[in-house]
C-alpha positions as CSV (number, residue, x, y, z in Angstrom):
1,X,-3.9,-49.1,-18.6
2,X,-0.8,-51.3,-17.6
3,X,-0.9,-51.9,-14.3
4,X,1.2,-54.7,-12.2
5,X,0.9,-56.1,-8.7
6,X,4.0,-54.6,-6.8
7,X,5.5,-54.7,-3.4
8,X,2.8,-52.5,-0.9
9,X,4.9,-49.9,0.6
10,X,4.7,-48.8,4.4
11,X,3.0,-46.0,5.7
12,X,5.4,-43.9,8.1
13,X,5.5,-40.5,9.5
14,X,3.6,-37.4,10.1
15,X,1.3,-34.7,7.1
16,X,1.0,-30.4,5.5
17,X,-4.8,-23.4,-2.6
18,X,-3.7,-22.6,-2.4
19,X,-2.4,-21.1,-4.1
20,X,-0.5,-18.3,-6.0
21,X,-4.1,-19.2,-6.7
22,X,-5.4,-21.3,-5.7
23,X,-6.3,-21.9,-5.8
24,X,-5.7,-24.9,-6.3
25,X,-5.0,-22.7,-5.8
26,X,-0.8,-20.8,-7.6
27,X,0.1,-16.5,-9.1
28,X,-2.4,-9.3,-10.7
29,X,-4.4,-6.5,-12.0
30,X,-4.5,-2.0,-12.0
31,X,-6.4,1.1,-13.5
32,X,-6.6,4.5,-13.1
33,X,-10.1,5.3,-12.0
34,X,-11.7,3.9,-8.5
35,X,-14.7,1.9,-8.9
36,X,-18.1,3.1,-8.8
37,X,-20.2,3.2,-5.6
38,X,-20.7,0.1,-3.7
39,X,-23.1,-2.4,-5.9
40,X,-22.0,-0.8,-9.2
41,X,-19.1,-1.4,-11.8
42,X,-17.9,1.5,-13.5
43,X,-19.5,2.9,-16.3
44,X,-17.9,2.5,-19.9
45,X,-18.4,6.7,-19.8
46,X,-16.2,6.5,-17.1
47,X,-13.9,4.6,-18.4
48,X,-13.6,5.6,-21.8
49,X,-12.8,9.7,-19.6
50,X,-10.4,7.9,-18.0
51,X,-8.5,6.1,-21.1
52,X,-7.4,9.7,-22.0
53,X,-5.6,10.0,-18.7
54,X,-3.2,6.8,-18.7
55,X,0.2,6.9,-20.0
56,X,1.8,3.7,-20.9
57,X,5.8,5.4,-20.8
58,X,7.4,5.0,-17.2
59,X,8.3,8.0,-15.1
60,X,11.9,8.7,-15.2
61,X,11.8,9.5,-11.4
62,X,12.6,6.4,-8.8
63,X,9.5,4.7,-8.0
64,X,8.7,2.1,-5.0
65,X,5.9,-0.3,-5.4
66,X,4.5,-2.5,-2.7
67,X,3.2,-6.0,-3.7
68,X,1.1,-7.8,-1.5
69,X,0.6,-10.9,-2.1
70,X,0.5,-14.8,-1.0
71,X,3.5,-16.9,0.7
72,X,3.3,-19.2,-2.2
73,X,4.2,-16.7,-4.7
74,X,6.4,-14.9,-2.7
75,X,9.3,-15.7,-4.4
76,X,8.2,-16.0,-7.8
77,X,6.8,-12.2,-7.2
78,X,10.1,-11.4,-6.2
79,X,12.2,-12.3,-8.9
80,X,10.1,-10.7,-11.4
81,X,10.5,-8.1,-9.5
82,X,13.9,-8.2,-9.3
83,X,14.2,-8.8,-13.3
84,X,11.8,-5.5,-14.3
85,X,14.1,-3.4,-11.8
86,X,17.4,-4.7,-13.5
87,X,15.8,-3.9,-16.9
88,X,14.1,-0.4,-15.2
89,X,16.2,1.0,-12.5
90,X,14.5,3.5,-11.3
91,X,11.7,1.3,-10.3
92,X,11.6,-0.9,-7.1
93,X,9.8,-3.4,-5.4
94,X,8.6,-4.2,-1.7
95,X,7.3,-7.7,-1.4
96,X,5.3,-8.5,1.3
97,X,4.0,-12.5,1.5
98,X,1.2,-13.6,4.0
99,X,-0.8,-16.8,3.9
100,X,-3.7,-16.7,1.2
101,X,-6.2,-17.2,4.2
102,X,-4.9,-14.0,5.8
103,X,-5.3,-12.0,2.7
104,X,-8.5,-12.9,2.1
105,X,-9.7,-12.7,5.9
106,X,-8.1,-8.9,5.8
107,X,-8.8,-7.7,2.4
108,X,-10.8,-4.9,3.1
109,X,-8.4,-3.4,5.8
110,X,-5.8,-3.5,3.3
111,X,-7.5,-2.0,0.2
112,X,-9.0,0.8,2.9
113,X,-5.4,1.7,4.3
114,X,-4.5,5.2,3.8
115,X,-1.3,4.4,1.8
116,X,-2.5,1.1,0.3
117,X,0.2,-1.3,-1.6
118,X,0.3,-0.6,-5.2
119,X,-1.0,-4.1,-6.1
120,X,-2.4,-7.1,-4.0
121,X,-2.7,-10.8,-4.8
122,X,-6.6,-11.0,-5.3
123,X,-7.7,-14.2,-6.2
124,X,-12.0,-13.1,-5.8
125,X,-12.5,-9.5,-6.9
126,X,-16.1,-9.6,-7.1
127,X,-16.8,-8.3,-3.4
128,X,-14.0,-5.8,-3.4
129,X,-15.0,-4.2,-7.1
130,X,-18.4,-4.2,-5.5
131,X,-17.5,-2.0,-2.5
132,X,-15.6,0.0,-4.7
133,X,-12.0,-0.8,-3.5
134,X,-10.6,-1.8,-7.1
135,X,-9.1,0.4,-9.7
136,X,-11.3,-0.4,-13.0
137,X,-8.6,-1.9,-15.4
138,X,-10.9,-1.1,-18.9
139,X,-8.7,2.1,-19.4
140,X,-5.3,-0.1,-19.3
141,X,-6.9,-2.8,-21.0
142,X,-7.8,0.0,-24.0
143,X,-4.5,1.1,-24.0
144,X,-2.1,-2.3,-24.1
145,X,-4.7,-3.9,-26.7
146,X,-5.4,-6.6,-24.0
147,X,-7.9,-7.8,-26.1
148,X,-5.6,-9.9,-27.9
149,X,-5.6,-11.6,-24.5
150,X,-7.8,-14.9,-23.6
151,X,-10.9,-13.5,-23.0
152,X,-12.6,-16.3,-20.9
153,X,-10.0,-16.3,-18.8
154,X,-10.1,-12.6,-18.3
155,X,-13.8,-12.8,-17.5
156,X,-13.2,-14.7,-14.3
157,X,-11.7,-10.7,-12.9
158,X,-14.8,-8.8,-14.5
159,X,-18.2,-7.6,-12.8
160,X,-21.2,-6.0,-14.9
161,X,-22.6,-2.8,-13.9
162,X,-25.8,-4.2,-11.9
163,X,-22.9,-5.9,-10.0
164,X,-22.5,-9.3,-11.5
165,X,-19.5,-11.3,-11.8
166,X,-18.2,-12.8,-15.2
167,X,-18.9,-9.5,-18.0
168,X,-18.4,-5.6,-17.9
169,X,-15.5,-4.0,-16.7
170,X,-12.3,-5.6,-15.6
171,X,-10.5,-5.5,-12.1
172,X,-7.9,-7.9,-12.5
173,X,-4.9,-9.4,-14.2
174,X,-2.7,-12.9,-13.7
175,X,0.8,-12.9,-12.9
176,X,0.9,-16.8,-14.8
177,X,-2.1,-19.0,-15.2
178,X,-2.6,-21.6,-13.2
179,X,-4.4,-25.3,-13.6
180,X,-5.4,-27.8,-11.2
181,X,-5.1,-31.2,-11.1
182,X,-3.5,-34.4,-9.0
183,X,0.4,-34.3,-8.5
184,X,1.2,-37.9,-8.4
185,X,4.3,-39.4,-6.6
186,X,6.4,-41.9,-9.1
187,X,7.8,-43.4,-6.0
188,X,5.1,-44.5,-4.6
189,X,3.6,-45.7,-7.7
190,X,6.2,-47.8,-8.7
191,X,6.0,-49.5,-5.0
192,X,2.4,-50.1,-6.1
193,X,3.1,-51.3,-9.8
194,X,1.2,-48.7,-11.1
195,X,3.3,-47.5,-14.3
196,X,0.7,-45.6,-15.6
197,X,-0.9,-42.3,-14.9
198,X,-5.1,-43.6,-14.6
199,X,-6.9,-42.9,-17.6
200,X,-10.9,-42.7,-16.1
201,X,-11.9,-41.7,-12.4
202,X,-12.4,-46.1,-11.7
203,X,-8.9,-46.1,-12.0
204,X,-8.0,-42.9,-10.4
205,X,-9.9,-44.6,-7.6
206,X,-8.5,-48.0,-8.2
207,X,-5.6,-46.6,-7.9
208,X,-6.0,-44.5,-4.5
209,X,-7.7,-47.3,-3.2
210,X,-4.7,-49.7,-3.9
211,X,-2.3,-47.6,-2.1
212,X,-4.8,-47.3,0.9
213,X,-4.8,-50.9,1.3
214,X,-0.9,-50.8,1.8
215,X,-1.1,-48.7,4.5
216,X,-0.3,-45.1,2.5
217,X,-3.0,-42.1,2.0
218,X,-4.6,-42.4,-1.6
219,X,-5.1,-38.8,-1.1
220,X,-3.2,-36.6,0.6
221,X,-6.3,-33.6,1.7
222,X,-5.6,-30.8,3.8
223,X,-9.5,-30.7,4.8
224,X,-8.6,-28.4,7.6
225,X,-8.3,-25.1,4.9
226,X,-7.6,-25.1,1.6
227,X,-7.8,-28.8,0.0
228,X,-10.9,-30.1,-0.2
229,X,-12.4,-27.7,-2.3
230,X,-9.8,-28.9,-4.9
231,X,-11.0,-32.2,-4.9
232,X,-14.3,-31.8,-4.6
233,X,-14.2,-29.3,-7.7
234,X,-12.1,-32.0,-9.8
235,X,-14.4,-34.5,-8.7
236,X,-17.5,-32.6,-10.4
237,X,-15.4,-31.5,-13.2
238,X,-15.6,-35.1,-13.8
239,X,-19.2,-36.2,-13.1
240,X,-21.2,-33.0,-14.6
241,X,-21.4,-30.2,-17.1
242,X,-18.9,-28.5,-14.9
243,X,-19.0,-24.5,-16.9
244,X,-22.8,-24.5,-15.3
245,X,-20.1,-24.2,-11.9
246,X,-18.8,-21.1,-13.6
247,X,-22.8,-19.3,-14.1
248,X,-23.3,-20.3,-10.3
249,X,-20.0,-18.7,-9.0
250,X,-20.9,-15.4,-11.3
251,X,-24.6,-15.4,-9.8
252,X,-26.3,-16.0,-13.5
253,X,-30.2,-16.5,-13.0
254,X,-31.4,-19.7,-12.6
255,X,-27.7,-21.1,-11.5
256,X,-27.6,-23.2,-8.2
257,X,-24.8,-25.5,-6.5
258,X,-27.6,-28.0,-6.7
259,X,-26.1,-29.6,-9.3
260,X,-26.1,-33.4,-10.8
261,X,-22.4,-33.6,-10.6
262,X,-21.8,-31.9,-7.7
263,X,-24.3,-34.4,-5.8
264,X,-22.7,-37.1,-7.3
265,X,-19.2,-35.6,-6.5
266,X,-19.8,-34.7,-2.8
267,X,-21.1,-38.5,-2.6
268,X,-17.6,-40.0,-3.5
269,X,-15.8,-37.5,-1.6
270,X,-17.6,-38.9,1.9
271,X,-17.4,-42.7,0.1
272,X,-13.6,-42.1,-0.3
273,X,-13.3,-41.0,3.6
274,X,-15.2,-44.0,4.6
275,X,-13.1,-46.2,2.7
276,X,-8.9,-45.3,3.7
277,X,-8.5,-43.2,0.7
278,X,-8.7,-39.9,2.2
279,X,-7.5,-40.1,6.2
280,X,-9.8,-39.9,9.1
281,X,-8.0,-37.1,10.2
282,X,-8.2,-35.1,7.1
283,X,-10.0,-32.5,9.4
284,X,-7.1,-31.1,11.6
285,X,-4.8,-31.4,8.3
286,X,-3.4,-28.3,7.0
287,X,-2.2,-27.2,3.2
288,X,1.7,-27.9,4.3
289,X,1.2,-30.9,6.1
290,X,-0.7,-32.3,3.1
291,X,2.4,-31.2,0.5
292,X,5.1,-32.6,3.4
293,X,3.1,-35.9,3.7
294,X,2.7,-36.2,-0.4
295,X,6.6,-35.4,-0.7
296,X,7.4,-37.8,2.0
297,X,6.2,-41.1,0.1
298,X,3.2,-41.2,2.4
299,X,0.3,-40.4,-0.3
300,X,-0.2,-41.5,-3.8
301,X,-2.1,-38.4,-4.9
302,X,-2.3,-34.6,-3.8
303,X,-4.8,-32.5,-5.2
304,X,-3.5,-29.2,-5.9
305,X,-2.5,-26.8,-9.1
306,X,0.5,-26.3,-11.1
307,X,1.7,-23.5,-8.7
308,X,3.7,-26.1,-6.7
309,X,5.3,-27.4,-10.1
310,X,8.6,-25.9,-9.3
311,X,8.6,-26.8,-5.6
312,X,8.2,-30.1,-5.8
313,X,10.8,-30.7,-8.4
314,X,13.2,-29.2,-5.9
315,X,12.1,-31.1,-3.4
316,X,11.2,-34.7,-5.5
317,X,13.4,-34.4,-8.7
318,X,11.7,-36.9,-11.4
319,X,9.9,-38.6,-8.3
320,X,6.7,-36.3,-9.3
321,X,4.0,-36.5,-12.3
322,X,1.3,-34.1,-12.9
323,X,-2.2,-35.2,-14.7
324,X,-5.5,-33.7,-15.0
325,X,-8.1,-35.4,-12.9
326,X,-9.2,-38.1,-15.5
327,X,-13.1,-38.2,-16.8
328,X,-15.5,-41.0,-16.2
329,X,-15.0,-42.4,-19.0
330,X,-11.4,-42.1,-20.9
331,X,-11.6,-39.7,-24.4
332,X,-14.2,-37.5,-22.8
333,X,-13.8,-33.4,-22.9
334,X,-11.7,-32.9,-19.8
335,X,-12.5,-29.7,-17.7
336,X,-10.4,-28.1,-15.1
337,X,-9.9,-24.9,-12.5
338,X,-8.0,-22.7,-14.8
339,X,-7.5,-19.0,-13.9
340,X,-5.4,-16.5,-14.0
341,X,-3.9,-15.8,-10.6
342,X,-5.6,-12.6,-10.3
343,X,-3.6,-9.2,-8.8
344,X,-5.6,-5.8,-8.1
345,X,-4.9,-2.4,-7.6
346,X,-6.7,-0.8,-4.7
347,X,-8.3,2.3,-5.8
348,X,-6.3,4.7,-3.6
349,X,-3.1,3.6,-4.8
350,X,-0.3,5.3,-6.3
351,X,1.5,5.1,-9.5
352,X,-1.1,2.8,-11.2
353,X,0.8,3.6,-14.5
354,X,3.6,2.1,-12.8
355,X,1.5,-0.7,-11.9
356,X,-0.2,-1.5,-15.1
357,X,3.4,-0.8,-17.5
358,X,4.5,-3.6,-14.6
359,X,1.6,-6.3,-15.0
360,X,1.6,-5.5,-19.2
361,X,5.4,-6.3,-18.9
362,X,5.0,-9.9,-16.8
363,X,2.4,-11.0,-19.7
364,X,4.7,-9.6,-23.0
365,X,8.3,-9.5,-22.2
366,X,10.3,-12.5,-23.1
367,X,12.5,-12.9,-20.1
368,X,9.5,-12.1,-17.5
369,X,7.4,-14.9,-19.6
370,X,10.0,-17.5,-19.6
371,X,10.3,-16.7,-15.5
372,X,6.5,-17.7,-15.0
373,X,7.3,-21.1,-16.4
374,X,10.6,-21.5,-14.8
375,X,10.3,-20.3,-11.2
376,X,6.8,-20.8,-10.8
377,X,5.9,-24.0,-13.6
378,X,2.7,-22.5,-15.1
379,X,1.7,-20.9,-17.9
380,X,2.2,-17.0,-19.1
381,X,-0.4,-14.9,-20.3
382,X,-0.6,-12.2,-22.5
383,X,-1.5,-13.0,-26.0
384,X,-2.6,-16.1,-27.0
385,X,-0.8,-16.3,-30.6
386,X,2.6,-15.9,-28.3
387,X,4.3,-19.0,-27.5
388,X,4.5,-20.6,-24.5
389,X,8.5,-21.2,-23.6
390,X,10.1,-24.2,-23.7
391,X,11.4,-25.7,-20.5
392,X,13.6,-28.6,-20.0
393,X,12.0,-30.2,-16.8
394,X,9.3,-33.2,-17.3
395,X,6.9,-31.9,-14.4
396,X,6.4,-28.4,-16.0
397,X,6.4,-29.7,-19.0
398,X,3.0,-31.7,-18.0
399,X,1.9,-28.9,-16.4
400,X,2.0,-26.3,-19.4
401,X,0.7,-28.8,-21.7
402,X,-1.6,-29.6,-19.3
403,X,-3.1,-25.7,-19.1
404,X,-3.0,-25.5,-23.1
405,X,-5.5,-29.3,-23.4
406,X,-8.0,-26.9,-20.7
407,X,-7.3,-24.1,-23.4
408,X,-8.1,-25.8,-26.7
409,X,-10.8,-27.8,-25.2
410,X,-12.5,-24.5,-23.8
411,X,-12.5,-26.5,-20.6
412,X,-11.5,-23.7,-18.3
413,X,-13.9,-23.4,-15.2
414,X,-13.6,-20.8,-12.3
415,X,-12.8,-21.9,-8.6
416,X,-15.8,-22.4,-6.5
417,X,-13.5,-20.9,-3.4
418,X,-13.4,-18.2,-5.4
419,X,-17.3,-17.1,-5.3
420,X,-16.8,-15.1,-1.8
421,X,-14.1,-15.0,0.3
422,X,-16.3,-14.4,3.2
423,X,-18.9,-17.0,2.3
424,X,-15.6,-19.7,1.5
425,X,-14.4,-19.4,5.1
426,X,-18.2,-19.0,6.7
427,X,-20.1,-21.5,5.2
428,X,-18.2,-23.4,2.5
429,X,-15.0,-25.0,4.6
430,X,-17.2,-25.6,7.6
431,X,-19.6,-28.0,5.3
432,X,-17.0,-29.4,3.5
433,X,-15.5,-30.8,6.9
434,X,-18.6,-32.1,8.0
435,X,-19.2,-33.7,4.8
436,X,-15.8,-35.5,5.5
437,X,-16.7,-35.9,8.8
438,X,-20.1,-37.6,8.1
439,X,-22.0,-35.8,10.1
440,X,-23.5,-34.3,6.4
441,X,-24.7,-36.3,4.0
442,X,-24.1,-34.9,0.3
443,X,-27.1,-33.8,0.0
444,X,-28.0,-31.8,2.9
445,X,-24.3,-30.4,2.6
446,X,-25.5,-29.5,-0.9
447,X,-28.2,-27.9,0.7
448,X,-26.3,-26.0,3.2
449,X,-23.7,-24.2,0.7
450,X,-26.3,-23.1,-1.5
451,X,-28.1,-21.4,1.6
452,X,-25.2,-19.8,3.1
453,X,-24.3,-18.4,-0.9
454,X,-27.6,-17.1,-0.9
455,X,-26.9,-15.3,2.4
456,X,-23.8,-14.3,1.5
457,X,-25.3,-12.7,-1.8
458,X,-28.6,-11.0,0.1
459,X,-25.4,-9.0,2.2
């Protein structure tokens, strides 16, 4: 790497998964039959009965959709709305945003309310699918071929019929794919005489460390909701054989967060609040005041995913780089959070044919694709031999090509946030801010997540 001693720049001023996402998380999913009873995915009997029901052809009557789904995405959600109406008419769109820790707090009131939105931003299914709240997709997914579709990352929305998450049926669809990684801040860099994105985690650390020392946040970590679980993630994804993350998250036998990597990544998280690189007031820092104190020159790094591509170039121009968190040592597989951002369809909703010709149209139709990349900077979906558009603006351009090295590596891994909503907000954000805190050490915080997942899994 090229690096060069350059002036230290001050720190000043105040701070802000996710996500469409996440998150990192960052940006959907339908079917025509509910789910089975609560424990049990629908049978492929069931299914198959239903496949004979859907019709892929839109009503010619007007139709009005709801969309719930996170602030984040709000306006990319929008738009695409706003493009299938001008292209459909007859069909229409109510957009409703709230923040991703609301949706996931009040999930269950909103998939059990007697005239339930026609799809909701969804980024865990498992839980919902479970209880019986999701529309299975398998009869949609029969009849638009999604087979021709990314299976891995599809497997992130399924659940098997003795309940586990990861195969069977599927109750879930992206609107874009998202990645994570570290948004880096040119500006700030160059102040630094850093002139090169780091190539192995010493140098991501070098780096971070560097900018500590001149008064600036290394990291910029909203360890108050939705950030550290990025980090810590990235930080494993670097250490350890991160897809064994993946058979954890989908409750495989055997699988624990006890994990080489993870130790080893929970142990330089606490090293990195010890030494400047992550502030001592991480704690009380929220996901905007993170993004505000990253776009404000006061951070080197923000961990986060691609779903704030298009945001920051509004709000940084070519002040802003995107890189995947680098591997220990430079040339190795790289592996990343890489997910659809996942939409359902509650199971009492209306006009699910409406719904699914809608989510089928985001993934296939030109204009719709070449929106994910524009207005949101991640990646479509749909079918992998389709190409991915071209965009004129660096960031997004890092971004998308970013997503397609997680692709052809096979390097995709789910979010751990993602496992359980309930058991994210109960037990996992809790321990990650006492691991910050230092009143964990790794290991017991180790410990204490895989406890609480446990509980969370025994119901």
């Amino acid at each position: 790497m090229s690096r060069t001693n350059g002036p230290a720049a001050r720190r000043s001023g105040p701070r802000r998964r996710h996500s469409l996402v996440l998150g990192a998380g960052v940006i959907a999913a339908l079917a025509l039959t509910a789910c089975a009873p609560p424990g049990a995915a629908s049978t492929s009997a069931s299914a198959s009965t239903a496949a004979a029901a859907v019709s892929t052809a839109l009503p010619s009557e007007p139709v009005k959709i709801q969309i719930m789904t996170s602030t984040e995405s709000g306006d990319a959600v929008k738009q695409l709305g706003e493009e299938f109406t001008r292209q459909h008419p007859n069909v229409t769109f109510d957009i409703v945003a709230d923040a991703n820790q609301n949706l996931n707090a009040n999930m269950s009131r909103i998939l059990t309310r007697a005239d339930p939105p026609g799809l909701v931003f969804s980024p865990g299914v498992a839980q919902s699918a479970k209880d019986g709240l999701l529309a299975n997709l398998d009869p949609y997914a029969k009849a638009y071929h999604w087979d021709t579709w990314s299976q891995r990352l599809l497997s992130m929305a399924r659940l098997s019929p003795d309940g586990k998450s990861g195969d069977g049926s599927l109750y879930a669809v992206g609107i874009g794919y998202n990645v994570t990684g570290i948004f880096y801040n040119k500006k700030v860099a160059a102040q630094l005489g850093i002139t090169d994105p780091p190539a192995t985690l010493d140098e991501f650390e070098a780096d971070a460390l560097k900018a500590a020392k001149a008064g600036l946040m290394g990291i910029s970590l909203a360890a108050k909701d939705a950030g550290t679980p990025f980090l810590l993630q990235e930080l494993q994804n670097s250490y350890g054989d991160a897809p064994a993350i993946n058979d954890w998250i989908y409750e495989r036998p055997g699988a624990t967060f006890d994990q080489p990597g993870m130790l080893k990544a929970a142990t330089k998280l606490q090293e990195w609040t010890h030494n400047g690189i992550i502030s001592k007031d991480a704690v009380s820092v929220d996901y905007p005041t993170m993004m505000g104190d990253f776009q404000a020159g006061k951070a080197l790094f923000v961990p986060t995913g691609d779903w704030e591509a298009q945001r920051l170039v509004k709000a940084m121009g070519n002040d802003v780089g995107f890189f995947l968190m680098p591997p220990v040592k430079a040339g190795d597989r790289q592996f990343a959070m890489a997910s659809p951002t996942n939409y359902a369809i509650p199971a009492g909703a209306a006009h699910k044919d409406v719904v699914a010709y809608f989510l089928n149209w985001v993934q296939s139709d030109k204009t719709a694709r070449k929106m994910i990349v524009d207005v949101i900077g991640c990646s479509p979906g749909g079918p992998v031999d389709l190409p991915v558009p071209q965009t004129d603006v660096p960031l997004v351009q890092q971004t998308t090509k970013a997503f397609q090295t997680i692709l052809s590596s096979d390097g995709a891994v789910d979010f751990i946030a993602n496992s359980a909503p309930a058991f994210t907000l109960s037990t996992l954000n809790p321990e990650l801010q006492a691991l910050v805190l230092g009143t964990d050490t790794p290991q017991k915080f180790i410990d204490n997540v895989q406890a609480g997942y446990k509980k969370e899994l025994a119901g």
